[in-house]
Biopython code that builds the backbone (N, CA, C, O; Angstrom):
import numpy as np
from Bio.PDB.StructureBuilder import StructureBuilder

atoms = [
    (1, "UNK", "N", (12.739, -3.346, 17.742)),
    (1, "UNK", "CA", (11.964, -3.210, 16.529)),
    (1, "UNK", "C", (12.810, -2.474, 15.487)),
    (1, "UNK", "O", (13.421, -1.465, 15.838)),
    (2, "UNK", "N", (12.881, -2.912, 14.239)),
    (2, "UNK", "CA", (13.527, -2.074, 13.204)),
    (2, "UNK", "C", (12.996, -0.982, 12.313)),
    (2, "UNK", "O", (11.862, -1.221, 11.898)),
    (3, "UNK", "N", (13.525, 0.162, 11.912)),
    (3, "UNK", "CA", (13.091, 1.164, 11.030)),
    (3, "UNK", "C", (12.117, 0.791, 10.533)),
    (3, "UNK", "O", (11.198, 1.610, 10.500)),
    (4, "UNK", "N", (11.844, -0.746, 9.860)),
    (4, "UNK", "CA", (10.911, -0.763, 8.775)),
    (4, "UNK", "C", (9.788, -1.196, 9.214)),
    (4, "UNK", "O", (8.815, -1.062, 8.472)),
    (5, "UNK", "N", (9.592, -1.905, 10.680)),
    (5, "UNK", "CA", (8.178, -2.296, 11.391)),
    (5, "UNK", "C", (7.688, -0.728, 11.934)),
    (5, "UNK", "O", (6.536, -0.326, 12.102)),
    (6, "UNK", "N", (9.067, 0.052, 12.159)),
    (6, "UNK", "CA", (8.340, 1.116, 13.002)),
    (6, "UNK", "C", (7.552, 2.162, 12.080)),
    (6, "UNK", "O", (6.616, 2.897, 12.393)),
    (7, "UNK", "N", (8.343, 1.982, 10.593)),
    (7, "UNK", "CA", (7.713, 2.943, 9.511)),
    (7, "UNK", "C", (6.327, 2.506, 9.350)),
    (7, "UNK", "O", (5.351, 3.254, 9.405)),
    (8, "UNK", "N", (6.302, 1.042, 9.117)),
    (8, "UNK", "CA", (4.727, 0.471, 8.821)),
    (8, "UNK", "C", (3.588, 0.416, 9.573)),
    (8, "UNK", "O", (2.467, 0.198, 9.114)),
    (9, "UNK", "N", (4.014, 0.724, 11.410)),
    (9, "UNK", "CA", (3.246, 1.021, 12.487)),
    (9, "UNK", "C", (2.744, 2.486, 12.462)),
    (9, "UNK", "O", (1.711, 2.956, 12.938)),
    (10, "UNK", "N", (3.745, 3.078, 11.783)),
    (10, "UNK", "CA", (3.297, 4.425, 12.138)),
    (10, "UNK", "C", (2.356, 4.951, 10.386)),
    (10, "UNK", "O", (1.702, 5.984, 10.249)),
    (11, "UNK", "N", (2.574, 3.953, 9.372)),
    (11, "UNK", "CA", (1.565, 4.321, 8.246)),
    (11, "UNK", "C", (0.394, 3.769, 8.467)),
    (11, "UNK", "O", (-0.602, 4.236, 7.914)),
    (12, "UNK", "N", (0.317, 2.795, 9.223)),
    (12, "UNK", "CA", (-1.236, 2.021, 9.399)),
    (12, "UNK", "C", (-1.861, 2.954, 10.431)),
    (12, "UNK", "O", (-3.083, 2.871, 10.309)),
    (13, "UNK", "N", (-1.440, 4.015, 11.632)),
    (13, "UNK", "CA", (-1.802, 4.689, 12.210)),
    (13, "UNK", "C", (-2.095, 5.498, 11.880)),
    (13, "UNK", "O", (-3.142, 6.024, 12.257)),
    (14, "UNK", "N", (-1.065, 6.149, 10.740)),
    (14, "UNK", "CA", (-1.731, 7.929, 9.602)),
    (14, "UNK", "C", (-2.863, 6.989, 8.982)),
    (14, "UNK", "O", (-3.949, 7.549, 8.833)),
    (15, "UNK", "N", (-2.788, 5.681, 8.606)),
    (15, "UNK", "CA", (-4.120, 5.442, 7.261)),
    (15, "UNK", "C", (-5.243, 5.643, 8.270)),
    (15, "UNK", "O", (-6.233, 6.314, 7.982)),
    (16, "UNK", "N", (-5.065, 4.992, 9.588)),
    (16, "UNK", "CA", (-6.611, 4.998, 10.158)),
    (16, "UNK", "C", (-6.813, 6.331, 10.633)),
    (16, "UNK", "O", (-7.906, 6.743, 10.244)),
    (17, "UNK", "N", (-6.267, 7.066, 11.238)),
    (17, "UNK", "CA", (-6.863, 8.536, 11.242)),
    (17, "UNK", "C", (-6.744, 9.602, 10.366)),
    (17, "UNK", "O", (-6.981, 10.768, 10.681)),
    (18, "UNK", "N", (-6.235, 9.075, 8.830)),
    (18, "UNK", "CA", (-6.944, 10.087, 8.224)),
    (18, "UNK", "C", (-7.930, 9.494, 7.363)),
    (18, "UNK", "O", (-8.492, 10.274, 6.595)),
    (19, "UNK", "N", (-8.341, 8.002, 7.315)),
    (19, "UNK", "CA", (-9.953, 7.452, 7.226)),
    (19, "UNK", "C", (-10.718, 7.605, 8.486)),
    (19, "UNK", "O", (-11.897, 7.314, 8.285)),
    (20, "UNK", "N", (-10.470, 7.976, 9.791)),
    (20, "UNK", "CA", (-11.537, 8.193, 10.489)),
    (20, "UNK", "C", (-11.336, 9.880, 10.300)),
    (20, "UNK", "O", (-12.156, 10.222, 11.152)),
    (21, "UNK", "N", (-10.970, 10.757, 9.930)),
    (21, "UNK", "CA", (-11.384, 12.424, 10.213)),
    (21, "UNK", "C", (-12.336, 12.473, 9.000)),
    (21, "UNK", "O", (-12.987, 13.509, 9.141)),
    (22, "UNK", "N", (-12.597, 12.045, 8.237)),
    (22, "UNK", "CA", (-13.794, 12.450, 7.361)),
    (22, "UNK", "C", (-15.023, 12.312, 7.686)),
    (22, "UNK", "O", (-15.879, 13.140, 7.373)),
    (23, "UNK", "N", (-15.283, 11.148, 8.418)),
    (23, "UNK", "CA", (-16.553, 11.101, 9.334)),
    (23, "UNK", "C", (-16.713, 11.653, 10.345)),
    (23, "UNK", "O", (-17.798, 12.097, 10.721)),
    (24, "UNK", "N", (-15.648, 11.721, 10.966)),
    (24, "UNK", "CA", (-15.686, 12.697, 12.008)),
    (24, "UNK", "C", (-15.945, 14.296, 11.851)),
    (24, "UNK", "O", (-16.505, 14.972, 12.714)),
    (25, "UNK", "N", (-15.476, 14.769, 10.680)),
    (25, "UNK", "CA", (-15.368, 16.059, 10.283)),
    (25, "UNK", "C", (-16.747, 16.403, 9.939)),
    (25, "UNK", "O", (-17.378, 17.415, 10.242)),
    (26, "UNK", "N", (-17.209, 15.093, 9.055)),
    (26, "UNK", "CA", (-18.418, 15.503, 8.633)),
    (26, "UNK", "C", (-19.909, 15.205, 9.232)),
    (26, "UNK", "O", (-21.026, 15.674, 9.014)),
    (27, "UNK", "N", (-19.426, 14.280, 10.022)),
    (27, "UNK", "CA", (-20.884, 13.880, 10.692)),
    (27, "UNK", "C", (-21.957, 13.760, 10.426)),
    (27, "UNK", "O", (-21.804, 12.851, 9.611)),
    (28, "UNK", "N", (-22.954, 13.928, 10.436)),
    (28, "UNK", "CA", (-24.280, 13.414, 9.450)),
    (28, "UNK", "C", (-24.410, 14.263, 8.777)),
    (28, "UNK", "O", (-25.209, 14.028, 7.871)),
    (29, "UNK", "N", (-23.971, 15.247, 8.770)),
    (29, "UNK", "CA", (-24.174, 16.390, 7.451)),
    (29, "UNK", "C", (-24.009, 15.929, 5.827)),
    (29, "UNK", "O", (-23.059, 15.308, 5.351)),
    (30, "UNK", "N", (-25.261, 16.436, 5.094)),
    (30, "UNK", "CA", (-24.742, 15.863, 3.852)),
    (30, "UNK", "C", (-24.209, 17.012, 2.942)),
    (30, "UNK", "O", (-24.655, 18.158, 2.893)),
    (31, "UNK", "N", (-23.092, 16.451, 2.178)),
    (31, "UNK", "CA", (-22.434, 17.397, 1.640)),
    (31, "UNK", "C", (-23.045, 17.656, -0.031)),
    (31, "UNK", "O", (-23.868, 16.942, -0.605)),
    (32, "UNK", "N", (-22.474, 18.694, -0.490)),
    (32, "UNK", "CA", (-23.140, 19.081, -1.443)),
    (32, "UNK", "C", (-23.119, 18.625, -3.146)),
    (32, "UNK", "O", (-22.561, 17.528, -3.133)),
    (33, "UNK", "N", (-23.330, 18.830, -4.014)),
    (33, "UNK", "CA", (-23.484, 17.975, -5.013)),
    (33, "UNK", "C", (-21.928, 18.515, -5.537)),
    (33, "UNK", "O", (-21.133, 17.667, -5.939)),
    (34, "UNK", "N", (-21.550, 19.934, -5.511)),
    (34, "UNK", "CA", (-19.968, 19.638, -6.076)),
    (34, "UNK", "C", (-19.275, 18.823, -4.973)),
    (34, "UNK", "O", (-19.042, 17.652, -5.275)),
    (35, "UNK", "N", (-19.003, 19.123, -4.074)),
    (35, "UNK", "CA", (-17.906, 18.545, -2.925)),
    (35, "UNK", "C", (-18.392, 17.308, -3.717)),
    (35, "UNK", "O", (-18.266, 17.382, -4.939)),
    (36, "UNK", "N", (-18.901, 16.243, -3.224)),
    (36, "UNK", "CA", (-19.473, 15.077, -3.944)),
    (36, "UNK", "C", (-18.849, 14.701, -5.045)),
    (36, "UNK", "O", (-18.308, 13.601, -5.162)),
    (37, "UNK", "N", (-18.878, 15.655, -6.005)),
    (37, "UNK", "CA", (-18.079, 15.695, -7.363)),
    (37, "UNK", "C", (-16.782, 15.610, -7.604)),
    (37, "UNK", "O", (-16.293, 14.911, -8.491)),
    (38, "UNK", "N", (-15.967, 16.542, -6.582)),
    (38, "UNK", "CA", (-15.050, 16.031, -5.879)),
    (38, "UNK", "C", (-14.717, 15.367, -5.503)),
    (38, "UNK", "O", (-13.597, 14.948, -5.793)),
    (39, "UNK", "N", (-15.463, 14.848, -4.628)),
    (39, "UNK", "CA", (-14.748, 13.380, -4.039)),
    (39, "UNK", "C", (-14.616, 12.390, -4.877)),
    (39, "UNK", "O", (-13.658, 11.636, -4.706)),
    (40, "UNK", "N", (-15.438, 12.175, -5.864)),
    (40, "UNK", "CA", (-15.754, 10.815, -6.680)),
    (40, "UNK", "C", (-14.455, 10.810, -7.402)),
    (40, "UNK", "O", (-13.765, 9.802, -7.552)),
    (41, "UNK", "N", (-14.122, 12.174, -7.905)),
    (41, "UNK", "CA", (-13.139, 12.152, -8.803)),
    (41, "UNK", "C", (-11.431, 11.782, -8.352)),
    (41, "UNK", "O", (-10.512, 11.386, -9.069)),
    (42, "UNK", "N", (-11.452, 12.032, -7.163)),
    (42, "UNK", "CA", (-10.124, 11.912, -6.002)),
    (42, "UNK", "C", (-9.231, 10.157, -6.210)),
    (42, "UNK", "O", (-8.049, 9.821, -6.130)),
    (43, "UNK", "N", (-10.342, 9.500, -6.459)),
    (43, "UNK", "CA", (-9.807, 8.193, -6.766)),
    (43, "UNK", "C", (-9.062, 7.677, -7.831)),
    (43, "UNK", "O", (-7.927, 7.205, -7.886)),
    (44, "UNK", "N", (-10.187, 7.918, -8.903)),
    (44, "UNK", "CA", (-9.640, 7.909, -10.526)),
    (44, "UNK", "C", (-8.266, 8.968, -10.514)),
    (44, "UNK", "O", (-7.540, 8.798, -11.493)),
    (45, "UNK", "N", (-7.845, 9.958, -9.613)),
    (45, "UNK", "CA", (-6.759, 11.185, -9.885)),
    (45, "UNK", "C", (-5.598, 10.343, -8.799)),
    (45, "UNK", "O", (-4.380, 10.527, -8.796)),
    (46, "UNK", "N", (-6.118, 9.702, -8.203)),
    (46, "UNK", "CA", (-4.801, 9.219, -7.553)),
    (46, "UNK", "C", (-4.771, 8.091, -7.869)),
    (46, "UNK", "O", (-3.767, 7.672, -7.293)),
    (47, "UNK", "N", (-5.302, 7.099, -8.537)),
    (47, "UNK", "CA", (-5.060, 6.116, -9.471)),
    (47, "UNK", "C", (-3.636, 6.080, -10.552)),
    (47, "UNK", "O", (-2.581, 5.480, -10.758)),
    (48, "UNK", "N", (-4.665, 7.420, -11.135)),
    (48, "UNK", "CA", (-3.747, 7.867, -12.281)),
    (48, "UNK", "C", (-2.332, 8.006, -11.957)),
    (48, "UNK", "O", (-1.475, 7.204, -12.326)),
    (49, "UNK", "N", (-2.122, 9.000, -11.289)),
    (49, "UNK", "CA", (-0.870, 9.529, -10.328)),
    (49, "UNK", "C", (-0.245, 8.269, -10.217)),
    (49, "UNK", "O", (0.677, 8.213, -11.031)),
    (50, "UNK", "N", (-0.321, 7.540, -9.751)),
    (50, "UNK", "CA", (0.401, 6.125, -9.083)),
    (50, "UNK", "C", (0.403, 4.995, -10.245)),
    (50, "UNK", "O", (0.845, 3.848, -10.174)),
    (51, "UNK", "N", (-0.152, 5.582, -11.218)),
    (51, "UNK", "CA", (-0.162, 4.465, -12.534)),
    (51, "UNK", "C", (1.497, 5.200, -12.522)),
    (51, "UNK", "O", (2.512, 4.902, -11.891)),
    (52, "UNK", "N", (1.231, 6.164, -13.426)),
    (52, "UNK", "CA", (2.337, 7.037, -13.876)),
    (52, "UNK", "C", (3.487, 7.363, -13.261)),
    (52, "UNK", "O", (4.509, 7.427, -13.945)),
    (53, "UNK", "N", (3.533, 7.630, -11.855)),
    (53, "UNK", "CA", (4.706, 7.411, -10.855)),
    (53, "UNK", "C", (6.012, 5.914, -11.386)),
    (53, "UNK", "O", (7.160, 5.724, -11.788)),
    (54, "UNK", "N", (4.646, 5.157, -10.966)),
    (54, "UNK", "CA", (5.111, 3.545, -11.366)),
    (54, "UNK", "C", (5.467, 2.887, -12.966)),
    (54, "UNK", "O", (5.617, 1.697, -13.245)),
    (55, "UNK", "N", (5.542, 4.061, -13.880)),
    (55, "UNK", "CA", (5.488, 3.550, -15.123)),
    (55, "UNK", "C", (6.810, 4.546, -15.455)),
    (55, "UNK", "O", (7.664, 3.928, -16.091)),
    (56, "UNK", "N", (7.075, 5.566, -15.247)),
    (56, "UNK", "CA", (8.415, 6.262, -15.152)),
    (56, "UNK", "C", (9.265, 6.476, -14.270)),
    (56, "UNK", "O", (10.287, 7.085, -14.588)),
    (57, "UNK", "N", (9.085, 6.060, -13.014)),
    (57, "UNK", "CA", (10.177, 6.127, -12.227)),
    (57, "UNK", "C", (11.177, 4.385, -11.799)),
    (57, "UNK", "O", (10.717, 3.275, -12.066)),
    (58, "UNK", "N", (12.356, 4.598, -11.210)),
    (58, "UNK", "CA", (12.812, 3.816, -11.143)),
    (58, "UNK", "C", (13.912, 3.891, -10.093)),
    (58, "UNK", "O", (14.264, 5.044, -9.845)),
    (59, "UNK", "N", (14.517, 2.957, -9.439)),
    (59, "UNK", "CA", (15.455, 2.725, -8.241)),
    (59, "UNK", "C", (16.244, 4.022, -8.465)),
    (59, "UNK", "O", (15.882, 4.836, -7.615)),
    (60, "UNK", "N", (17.135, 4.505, -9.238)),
    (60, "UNK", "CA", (17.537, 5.520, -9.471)),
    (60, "UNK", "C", (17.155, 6.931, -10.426)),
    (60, "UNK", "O", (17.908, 7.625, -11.109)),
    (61, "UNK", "N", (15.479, 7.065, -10.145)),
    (61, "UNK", "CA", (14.835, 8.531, -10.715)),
    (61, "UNK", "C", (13.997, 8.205, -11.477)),
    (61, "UNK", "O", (13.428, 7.151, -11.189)),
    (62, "UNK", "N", (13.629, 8.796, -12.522)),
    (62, "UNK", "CA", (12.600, 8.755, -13.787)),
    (62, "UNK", "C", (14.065, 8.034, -14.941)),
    (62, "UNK", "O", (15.267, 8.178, -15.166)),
    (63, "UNK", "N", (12.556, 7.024, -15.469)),
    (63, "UNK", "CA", (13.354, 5.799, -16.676)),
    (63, "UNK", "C", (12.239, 6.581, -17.667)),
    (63, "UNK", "O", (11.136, 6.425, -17.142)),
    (64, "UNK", "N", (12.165, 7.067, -18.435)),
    (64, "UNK", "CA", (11.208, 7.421, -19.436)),
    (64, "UNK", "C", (11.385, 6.009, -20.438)),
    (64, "UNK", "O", (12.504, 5.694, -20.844)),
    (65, "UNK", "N", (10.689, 5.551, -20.635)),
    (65, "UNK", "CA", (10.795, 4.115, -22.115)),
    (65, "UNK", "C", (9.172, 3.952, -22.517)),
    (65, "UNK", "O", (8.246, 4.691, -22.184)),
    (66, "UNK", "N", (9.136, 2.760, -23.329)),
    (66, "UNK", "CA", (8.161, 2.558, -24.048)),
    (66, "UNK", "C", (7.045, 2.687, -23.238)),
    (66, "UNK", "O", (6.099, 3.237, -23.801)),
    (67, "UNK", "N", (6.850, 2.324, -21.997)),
    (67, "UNK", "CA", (5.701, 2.083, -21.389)),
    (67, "UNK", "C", (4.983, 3.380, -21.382)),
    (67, "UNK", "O", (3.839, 3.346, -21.836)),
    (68, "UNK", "N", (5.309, 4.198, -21.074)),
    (68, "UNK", "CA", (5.061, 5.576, -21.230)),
    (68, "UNK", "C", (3.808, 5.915, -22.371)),
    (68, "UNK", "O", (2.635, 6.278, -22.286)),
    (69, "UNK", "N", (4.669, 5.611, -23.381)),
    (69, "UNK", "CA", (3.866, 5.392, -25.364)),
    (69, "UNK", "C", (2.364, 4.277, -24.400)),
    (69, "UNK", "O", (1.253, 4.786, -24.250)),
    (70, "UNK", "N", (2.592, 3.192, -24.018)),
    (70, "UNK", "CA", (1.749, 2.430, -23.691)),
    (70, "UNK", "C", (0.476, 3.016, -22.791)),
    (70, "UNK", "O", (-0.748, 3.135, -22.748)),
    (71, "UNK", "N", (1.385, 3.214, -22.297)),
    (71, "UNK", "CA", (-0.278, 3.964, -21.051)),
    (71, "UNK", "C", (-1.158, 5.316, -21.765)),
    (71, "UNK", "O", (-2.364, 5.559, -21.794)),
    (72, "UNK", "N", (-0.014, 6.022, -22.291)),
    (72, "UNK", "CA", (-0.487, 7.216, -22.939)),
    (72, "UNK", "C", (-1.883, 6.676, -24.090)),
    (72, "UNK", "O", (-2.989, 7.207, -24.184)),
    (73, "UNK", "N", (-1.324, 5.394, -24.908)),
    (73, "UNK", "CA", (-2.543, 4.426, -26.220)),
    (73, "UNK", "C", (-3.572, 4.184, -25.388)),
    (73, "UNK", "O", (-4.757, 4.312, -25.698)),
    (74, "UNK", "N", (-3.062, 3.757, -24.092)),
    (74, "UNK", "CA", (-4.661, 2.949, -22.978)),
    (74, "UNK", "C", (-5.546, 4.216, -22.961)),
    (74, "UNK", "O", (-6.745, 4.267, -23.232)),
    (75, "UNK", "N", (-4.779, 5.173, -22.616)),
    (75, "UNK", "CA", (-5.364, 6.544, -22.229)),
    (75, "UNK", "C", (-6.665, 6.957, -23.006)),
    (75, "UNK", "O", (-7.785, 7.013, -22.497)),
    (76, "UNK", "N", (-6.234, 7.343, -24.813)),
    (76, "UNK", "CA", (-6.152, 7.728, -25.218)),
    (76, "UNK", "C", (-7.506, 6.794, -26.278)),
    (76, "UNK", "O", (-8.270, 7.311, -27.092)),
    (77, "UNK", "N", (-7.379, 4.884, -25.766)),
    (77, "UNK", "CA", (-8.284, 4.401, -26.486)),
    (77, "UNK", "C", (-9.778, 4.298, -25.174)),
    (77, "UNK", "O", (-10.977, 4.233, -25.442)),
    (78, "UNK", "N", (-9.149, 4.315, -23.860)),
    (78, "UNK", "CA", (-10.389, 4.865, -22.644)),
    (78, "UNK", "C", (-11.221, 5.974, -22.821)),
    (78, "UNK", "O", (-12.352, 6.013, -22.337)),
    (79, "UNK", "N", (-10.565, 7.198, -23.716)),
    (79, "UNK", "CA", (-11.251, 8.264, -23.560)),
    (79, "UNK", "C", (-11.698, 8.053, -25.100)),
    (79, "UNK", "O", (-12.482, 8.953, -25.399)),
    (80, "UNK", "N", (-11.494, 7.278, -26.049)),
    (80, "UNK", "CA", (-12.193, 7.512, -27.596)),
    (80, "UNK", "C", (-13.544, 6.216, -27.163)),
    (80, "UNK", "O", (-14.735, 6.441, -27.378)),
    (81, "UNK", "N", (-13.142, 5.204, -26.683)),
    (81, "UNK", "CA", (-14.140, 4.257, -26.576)),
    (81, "UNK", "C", (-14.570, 3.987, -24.817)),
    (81, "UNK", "O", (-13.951, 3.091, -24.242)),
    (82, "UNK", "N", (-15.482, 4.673, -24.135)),
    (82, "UNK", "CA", (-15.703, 4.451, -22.936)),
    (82, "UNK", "C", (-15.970, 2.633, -22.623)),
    (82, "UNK", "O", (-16.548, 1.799, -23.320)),
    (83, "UNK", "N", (-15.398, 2.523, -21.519)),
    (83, "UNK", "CA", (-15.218, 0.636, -20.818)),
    (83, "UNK", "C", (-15.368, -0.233, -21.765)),
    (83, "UNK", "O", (-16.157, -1.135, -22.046)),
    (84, "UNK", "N", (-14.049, 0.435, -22.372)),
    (84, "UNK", "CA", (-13.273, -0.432, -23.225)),
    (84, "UNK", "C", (-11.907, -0.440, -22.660)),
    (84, "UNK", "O", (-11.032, 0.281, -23.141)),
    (85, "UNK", "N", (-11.634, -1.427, -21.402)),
    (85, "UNK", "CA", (-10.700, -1.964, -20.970)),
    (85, "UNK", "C", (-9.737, -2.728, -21.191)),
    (85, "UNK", "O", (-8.521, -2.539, -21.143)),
    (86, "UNK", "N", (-10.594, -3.956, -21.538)),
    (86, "UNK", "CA", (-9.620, -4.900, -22.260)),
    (86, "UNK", "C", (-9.020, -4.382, -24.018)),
    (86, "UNK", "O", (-7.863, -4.487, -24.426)),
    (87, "UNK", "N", (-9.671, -4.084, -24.437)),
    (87, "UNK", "CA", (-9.113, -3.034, -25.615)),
    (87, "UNK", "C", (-7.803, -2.191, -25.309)),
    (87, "UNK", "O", (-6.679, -2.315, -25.796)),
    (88, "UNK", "N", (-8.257, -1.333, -24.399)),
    (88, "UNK", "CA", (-7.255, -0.573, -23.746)),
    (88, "UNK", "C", (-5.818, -1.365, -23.472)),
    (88, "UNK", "O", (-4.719, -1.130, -23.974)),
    (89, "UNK", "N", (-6.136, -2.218, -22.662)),
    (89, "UNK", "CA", (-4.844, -3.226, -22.076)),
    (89, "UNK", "C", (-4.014, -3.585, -23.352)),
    (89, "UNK", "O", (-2.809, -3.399, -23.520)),
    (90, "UNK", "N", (-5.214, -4.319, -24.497)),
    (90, "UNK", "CA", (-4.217, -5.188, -25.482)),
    (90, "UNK", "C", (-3.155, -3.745, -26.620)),
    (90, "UNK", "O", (-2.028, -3.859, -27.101)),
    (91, "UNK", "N", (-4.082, -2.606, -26.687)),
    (91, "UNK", "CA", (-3.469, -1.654, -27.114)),
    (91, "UNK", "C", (-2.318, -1.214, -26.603)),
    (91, "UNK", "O", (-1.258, -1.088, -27.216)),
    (92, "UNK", "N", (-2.558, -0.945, -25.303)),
    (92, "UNK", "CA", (-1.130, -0.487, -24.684)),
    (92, "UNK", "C", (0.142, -1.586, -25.034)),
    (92, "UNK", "O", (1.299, -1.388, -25.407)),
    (93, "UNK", "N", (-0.697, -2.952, -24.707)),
    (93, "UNK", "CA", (0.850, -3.949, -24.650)),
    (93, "UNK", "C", (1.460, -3.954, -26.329)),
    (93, "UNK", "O", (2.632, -4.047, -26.693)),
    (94, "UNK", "N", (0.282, -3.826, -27.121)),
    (94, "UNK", "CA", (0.800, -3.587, -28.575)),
    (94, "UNK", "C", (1.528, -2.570, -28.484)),
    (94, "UNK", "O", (2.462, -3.183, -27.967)),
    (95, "UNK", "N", (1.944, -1.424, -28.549)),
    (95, "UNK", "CA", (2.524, -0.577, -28.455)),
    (95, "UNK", "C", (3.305, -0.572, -27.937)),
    (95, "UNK", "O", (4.296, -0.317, -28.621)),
    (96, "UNK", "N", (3.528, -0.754, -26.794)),
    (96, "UNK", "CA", (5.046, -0.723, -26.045)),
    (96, "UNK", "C", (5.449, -1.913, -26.507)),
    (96, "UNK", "O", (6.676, -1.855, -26.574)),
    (97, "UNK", "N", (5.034, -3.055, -26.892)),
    (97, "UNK", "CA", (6.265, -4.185, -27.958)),
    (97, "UNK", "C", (6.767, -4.076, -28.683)),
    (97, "UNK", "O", (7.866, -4.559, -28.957)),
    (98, "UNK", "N", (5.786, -3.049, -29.527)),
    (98, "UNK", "CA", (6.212, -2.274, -30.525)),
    (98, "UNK", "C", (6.670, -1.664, -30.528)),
    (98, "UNK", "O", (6.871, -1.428, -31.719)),
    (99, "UNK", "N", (7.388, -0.686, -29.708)),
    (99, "UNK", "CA", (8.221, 0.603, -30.007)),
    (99, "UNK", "C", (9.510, -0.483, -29.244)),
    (99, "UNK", "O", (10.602, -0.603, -29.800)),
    (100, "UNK", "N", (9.280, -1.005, -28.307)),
    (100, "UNK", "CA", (10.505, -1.704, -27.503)),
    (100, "UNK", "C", (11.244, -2.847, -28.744)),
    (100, "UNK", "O", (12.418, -3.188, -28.598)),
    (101, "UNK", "N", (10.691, -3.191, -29.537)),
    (101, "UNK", "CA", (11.036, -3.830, -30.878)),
    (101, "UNK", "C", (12.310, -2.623, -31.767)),
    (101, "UNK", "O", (13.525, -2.614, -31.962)),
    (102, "UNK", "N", (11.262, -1.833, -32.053)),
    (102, "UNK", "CA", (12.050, -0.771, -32.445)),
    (102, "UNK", "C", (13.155, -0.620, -31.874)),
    (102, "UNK", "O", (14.253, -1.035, -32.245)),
    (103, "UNK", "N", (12.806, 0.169, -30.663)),
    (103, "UNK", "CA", (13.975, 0.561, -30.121)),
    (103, "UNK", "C", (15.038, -0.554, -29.401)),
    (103, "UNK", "O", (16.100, -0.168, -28.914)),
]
sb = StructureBuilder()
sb.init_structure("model")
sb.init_model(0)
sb.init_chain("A")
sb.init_seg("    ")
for serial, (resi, resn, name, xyz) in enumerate(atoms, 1):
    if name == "N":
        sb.init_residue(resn, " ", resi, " ")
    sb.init_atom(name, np.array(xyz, "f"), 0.0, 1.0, " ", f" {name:<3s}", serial, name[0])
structure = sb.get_structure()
């Protein structure tokens, strides 16, 4: 077997036990309205994280470029106009054509 089946055997094994210790941990207990609050938010924060990872980094480190300007407009028109997505999208791609024009 090579490095890279054995890496992917052993991430599908961390994914399933650390999706089964939360039920396990918690068991029928219901948790409370912050924890709750918490949790909901854990998704949208590692979303984000992995937008942004993937929008500045590159084979050799952080590429800072237009896209950056782009996600920052999506950001920025998500939080002025709530599920306004597609807005969001066409803004960002305006922008980073636009500065990538420029620059």
């Amino acid at each position: 077997m090579s490095d890279v089946w054995i890496t992917i055997a052993l991430l599908a094994v961390t994914s399933v036990a650390v999706r089964a210790a939360g039920p396990v941990a918690v068991g029928a207990k219901q948790l409370g309205p912050r924890a709750n609050a918490v949790i909901e938010l854990l998704a949208p924060a590692l979303l984000a994280a992995l937008i942004v990872v993937g929008t500045v980094s590159d084979v050799d480190g952080l590429d800072p470029d237009a896209r950056i300007a782009g996600v920052a407009a999506a950001g920025v028109v998500l939080t002025w106009r709530r599920h306004a997505m597609l807005t969001a999208v066409a803004v960002a791609a305006l922008v980073t054509a636009g500065l990538r024009a420029l620059l």
